[in-house]
C-alpha positions as CSV (number, residue, x, y, z in Angstrom):
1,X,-11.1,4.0,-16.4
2,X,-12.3,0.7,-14.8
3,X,-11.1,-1.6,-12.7
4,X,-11.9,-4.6,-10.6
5,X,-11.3,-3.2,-6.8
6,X,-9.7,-5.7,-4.7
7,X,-10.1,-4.2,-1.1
8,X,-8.0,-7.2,1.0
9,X,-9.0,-7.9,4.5
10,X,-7.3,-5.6,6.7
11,X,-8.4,-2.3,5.5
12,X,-12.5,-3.1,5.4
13,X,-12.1,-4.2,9.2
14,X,-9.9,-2.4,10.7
15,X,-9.0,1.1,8.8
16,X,-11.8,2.0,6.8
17,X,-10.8,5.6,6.5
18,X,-7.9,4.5,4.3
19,X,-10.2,2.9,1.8
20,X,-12.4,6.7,2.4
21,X,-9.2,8.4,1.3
22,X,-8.4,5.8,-1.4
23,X,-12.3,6.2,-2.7
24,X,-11.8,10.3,-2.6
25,X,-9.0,9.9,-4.9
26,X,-10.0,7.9,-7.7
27,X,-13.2,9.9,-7.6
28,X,-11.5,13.4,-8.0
29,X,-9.0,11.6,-11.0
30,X,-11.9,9.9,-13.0
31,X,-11.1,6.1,-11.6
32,X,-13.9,3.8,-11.4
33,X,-13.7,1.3,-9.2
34,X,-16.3,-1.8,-9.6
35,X,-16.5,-4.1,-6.6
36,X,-15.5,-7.9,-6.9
37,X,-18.5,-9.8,-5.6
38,X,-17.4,-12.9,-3.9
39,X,-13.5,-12.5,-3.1
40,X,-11.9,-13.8,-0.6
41,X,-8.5,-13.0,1.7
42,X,-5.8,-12.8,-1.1
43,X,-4.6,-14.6,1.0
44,X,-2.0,-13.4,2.9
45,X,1.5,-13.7,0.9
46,X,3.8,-15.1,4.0
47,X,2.3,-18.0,6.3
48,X,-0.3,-19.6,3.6
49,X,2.4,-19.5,1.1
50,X,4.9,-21.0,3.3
51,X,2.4,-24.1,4.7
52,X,0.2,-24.9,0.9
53,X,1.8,-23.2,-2.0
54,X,-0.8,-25.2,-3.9
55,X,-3.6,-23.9,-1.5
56,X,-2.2,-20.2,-1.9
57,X,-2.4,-20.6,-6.0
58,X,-5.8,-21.5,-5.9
59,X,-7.2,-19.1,-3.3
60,X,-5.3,-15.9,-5.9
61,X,-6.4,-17.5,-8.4
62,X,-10.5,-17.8,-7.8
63,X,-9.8,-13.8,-7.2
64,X,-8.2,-13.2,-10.3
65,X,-10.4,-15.7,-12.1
66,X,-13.8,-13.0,-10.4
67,X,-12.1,-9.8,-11.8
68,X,-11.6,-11.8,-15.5
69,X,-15.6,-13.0,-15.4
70,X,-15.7,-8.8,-15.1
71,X,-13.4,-7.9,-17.8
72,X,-11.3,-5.8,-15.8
73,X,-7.6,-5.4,-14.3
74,X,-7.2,-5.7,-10.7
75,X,-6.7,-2.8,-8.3
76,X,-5.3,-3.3,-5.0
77,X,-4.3,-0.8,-2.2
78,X,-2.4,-3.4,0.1
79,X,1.3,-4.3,-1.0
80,X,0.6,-8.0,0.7
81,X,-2.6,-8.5,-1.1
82,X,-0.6,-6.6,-4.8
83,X,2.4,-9.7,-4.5
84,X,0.0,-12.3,-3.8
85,X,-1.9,-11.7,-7.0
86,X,0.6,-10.7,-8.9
87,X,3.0,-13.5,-7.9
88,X,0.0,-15.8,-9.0
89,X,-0.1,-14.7,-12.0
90,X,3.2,-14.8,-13.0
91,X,4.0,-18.1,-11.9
92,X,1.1,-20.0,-12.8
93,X,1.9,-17.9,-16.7
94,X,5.2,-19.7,-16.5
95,X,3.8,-22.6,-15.6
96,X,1.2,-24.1,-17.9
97,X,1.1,-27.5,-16.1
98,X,0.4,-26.0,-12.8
99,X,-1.9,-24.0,-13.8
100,X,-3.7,-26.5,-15.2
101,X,-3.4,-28.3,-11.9
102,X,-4.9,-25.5,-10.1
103,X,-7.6,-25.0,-12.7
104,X,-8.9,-28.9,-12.2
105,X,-9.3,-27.7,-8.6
106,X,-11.2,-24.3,-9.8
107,X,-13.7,-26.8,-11.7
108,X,-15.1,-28.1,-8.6
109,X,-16.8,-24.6,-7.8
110,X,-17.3,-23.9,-11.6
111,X,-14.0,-20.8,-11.6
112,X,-11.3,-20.9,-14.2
113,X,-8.2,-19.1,-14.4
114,X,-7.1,-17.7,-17.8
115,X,-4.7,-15.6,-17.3
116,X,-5.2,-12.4,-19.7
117,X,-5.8,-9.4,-17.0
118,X,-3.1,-7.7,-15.2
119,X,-2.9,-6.9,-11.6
120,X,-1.9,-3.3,-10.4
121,X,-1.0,-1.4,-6.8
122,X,-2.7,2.0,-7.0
123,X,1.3,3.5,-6.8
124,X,1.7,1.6,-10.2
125,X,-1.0,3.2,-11.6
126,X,-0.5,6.7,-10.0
127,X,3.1,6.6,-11.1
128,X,2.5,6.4,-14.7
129,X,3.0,9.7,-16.3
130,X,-0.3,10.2,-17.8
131,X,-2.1,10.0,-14.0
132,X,1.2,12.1,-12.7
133,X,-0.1,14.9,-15.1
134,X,-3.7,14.3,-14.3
135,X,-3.0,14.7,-10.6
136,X,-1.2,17.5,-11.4
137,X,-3.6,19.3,-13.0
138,X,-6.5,18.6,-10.0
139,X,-4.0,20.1,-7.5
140,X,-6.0,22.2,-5.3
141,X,-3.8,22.6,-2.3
142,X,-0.2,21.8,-3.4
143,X,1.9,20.2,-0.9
144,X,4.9,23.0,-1.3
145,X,6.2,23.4,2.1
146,X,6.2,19.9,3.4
147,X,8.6,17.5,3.8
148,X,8.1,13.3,3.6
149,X,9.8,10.0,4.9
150,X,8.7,7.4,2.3
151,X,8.3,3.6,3.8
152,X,8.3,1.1,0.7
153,X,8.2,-1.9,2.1
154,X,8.8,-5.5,1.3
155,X,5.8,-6.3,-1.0
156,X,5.6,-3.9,-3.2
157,X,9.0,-4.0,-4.9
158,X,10.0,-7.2,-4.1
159,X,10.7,-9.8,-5.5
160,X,11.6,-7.5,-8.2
161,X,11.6,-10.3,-11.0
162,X,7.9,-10.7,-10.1
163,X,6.6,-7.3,-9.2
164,X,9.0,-5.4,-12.2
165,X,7.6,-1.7,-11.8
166,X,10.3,0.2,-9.7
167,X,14.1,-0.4,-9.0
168,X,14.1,-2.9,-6.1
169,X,17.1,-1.2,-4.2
170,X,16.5,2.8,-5.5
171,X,12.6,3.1,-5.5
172,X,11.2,6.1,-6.5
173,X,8.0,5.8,-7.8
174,X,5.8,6.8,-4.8
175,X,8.5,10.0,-4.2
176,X,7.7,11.1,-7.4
177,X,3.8,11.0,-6.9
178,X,4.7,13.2,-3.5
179,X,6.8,15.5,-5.6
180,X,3.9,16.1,-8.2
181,X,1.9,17.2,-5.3
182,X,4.5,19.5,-4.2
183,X,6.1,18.1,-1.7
184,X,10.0,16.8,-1.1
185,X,10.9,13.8,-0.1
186,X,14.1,12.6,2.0
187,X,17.0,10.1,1.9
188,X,17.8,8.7,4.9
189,X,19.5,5.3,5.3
190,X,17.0,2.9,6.7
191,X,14.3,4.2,4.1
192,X,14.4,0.3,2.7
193,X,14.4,-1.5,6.2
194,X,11.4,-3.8,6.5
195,X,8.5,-2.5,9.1
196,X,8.6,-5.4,10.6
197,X,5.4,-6.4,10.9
198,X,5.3,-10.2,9.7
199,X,7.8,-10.9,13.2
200,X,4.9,-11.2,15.2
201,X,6.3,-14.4,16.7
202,X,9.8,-12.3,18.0
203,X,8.0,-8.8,18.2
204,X,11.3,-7.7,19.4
205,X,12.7,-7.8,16.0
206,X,9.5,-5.7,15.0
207,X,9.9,-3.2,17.6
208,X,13.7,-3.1,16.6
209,X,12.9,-2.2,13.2
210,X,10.5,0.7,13.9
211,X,12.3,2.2,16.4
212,X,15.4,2.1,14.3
213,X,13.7,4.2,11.9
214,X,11.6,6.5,13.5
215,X,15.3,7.0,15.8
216,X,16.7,8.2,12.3
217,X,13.7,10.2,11.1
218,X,13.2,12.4,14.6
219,X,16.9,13.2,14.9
220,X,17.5,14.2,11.3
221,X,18.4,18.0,11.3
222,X,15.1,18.6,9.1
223,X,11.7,17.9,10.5
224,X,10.0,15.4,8.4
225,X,5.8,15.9,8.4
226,X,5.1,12.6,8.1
227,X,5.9,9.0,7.5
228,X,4.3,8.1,4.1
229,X,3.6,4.5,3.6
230,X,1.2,2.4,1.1
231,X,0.5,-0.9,3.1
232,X,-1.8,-1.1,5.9
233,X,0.2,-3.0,7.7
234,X,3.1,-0.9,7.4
235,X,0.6,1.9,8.4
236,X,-0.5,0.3,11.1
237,X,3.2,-1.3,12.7
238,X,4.8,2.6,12.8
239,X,1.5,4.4,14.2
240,X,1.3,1.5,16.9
241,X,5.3,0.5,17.3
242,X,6.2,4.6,17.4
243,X,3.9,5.1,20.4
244,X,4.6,2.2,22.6
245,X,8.6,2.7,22.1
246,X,8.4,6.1,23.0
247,X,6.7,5.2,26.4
248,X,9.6,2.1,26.9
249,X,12.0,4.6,26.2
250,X,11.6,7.7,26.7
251,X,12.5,8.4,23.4
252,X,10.6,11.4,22.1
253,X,9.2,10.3,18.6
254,X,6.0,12.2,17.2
255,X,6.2,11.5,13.3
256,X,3.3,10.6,12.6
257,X,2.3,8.1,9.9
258,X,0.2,8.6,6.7
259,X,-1.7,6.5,3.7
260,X,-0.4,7.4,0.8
261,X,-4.1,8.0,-0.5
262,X,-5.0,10.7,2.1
263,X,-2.0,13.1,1.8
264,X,-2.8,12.8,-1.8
265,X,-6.7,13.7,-0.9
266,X,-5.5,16.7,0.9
267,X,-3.6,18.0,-1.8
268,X,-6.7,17.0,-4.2
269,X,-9.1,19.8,-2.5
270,X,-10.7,17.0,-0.2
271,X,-11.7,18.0,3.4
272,X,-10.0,17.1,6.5
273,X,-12.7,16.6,8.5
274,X,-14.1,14.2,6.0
275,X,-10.6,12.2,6.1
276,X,-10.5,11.7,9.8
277,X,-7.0,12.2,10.0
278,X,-6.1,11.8,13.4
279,X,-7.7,8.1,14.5
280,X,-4.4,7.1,14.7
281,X,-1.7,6.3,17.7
282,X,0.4,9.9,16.3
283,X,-1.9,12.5,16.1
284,X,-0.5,14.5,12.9
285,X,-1.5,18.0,15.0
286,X,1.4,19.9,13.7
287,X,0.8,18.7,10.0
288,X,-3.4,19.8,10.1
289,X,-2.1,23.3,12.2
290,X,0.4,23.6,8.5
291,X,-2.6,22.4,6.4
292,X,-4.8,25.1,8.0
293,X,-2.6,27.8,7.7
């Protein structure tokens, strides 16, 4: 299968061993991902948005209008840059006056917008029950004695009218992708909570947010292996948040926090020296000392 790969911004320049992990999957599974010559930033869902809706529309929809020229549905690995383009479409296929609108714009540098490919986040995809069995089936090293927080976020499943692929207040779908590679997952009550990333401006209310999680997670009477989460930002606001709270507080927190994509690499038969698992804040020592036992 085929698709138009739409990597984002964040990822290529700052954690390129997610995309190495993301790659190593879709390899293994029989996913080919073509790359989208030309694309810009999404762009980002919150402070464009909120200053140009106009702008916004017509920056999504020059990417969406690239990955139509190529015949192919849009793959994306970052929840910010999955509700941008999805939100794009959607709204300007409600709206056949404003898409025209933003077409007339498109003209000027020779793009147009149709409208007829669909946009997906790789735990869409990996969700569906045909890739659950095909996953299953390339299991090398099943995941059967760990245990898993799962971070959703805000992106992905919200604003459920938009993004309609999981319940917006009982997500499942990437728990069930962890459970097909053996693992279990957890309940725990701030599994919804946002990350916190988009307050830079009051990065109090960030750092309130992680530590108000990661407080629930390390004093739970089970030890959870990891924090799995499927936005780089949301990556990236734990790993950093978790270590510089603990130092504040004193607080002993040591969960460390994983890409979807590379605990499903591990459990795929791909090496962990070739994932680079531990450039991060946590250093996931006791997960690799389970993986290597």
């Amino acid at each position: 299968m085929d698709f138009a790969f739409f990597l984002g911004c964040t990822i290529p320049l700052k954690q390129p061993n997610l995309e190495k992990a993301f790659r190593d999957v879709c390899s293994i599974l029989g996913i080919n991902l073509k790359e989208m010559a030309g694309a810009s930033c999404c762009p980002e869902p919150v402070s464009l948005q909120s200053l140009n809706i106009d702008t916004w529309l017509t920056l999504g929809a020059r990417n969406l209008a690239i990955a139509e020229k190529m015949g192919m549905d849009v793959m994306t690995i970052c929840s910010g840059c999955y509700e941008t383009l999805k939100t794009v479409s959607v709204l300007l296929g409600e709206d056949p006056g404003h898409k025209a609108k933003i077409n007339d714009i498109l003209k000027k540098i020779k793009y147009e917008y149709r409208g007829d490919i669909n946009v997906l986040h790789m735990v869409e995809l990996f969700s569906q029950p045909q890739w659950l069995d095909k996953i299953k089936q390339s299991l090398v090293k099943p995941l059967d004695d760990f245990t898993f927080a799962v971070h959703y976020g805000c992106h992905l499943i919200r604003p459920s009218k938009i993004m309609r692929f999981d319940h917006p207040e009982k997500p499942e779908r990437i728990d069930t992708i962890l459970k097909t590679l053996g693992a279990r997952t957890i309940n725990f009550a701030t599994k919804l909570e946002c990350c916190g990333y988009c307050a830079r401006l009051q990065d109090e209310i960030g750092e309130k947010l992680v530590e108000d999680k990661m407080t629930e997670l390390c004093e739970l009477e089970e030890d959870v292996d990891a924090l799995i989460a499927v936005c780089p930002a949301c990556v990236s606001q734990y790993d950093r948040k978790e270590k510089l709270i603990a130092r504040r507080t004193g607080k002993e927190m040591n969960i460390p926090v994983l890409y979807l994509p590379e605990i499903m690499a591990v459990a795929l038969g791909v090496a962990l020296e070739d994932l680079n698992l531990t450039q991060r804040s946590v250093k996931p020592d006791k997960l690799i000392e389970k993986l290597t036992t």
